[in-house]
N, C-alpha and C positions, 0 to 999 in steps of 0.2 A: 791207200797211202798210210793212213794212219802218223804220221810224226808229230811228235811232243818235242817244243822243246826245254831243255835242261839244262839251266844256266848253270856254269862250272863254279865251284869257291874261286871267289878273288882274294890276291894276297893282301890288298889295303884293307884301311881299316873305314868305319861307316861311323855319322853324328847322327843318333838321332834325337830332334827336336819332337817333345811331347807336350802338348798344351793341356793344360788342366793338372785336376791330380795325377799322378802317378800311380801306379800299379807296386812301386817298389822291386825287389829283386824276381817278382812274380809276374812282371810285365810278360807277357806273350807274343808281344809283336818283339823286343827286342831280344826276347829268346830266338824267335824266328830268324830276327836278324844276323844273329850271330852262327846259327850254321850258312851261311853263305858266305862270310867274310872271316879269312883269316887274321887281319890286324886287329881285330877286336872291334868294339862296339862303344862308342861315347856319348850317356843319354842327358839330355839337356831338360831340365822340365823348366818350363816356363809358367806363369801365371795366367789367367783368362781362357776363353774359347780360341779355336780356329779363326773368328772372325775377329774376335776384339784382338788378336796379336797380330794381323794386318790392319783394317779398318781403324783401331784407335791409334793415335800420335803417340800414345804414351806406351802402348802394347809393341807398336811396329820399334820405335826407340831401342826397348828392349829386346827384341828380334833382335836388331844390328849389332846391339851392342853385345849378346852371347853367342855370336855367328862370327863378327869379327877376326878374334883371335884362331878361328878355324880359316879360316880364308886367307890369312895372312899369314899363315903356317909357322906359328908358334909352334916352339915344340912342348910345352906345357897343355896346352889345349889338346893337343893329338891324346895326351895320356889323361883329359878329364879333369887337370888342375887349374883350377881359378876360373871354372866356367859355370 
């Protein structure tokens, strides 16, 4: 049988949420990201671990509150302004 499969580029565009430092323009997972999606790529870095940006009250806060404006389809948010 042998089949792989090969997910096509999509034409939207992807947020992605980084916890921790950031990598900068040298990130590797959002290089990845962006050959699969044609609308570009929107990287959010947040403060704390994985766990402390769910788990802590004041970690999850700021989850919502830079996820928000994507959700509620601003259109400043789609282009990475004020996020």
């Amino acid at each position: 049988m042998g089949y792989r499969y090969c997910p096509s580029r999509i034409t939207a565009g992807a947020v992605l949420f980084r916890a921790g430092s950031s990598q900068g323009a040298d990130d590797p997972l959002e290089a990845e990201l962006r050959t699969h999606v044609a609308g570009g790529v929107v990287r959010v870095d947040l403060a704390g671990n994985h766990m402390s940006i769910i788990l802590d009250p004041e970690g999850a806060a700021a989850l919502a509150a830079r996820l928000k404006p994507f959700l509620d389809g601003e259109a400043g948010a789609r282009k990475g302004e004020g996020v």
